[in-house]
C-alpha positions, 0 to 999 in steps of 0.5 A: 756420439752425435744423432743426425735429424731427419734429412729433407730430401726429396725422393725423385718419382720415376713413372712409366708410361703404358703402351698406348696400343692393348696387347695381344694375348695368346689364345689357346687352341680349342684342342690344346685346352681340351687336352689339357683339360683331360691331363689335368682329369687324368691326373685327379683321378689318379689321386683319387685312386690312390687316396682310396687305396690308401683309405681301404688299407687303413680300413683293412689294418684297423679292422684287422687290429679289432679281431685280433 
């Protein structure tokens, strides 16, 4: 079995050039922000309703499990 020594070959560089010109980036409307500002409000005050909810029957269970 024979083991090959490291090799001296040179890796090729391929750079890509930047676009010369800044692009442009998309702006969102204020209206669709603040809709989407409220979805995502919507939507954590569902969580938290429901993590509540979840909390209160833990609660009532144990409290339930003391007295009996």
């Amino acid at each position: 079995m024979r083991i090959d020594g490291v090799s001296n070959n040179r890796i090729a560089l391929n750079f890509i050039s930047a676009p010369k010109q800044p692009q442009e980036v998309a702006l969102v409307s204020k209206e669709d922000f603040l809709k989407l500002l409220s979805f995502a409000f919507y939507q954590q005050n569902g969580l938290n309703v429901k993590l509540v909810r979840i909390a209160v029957e833990n609660y009532t269970k144990a409290r339930m499990d003391l007295l009996a």
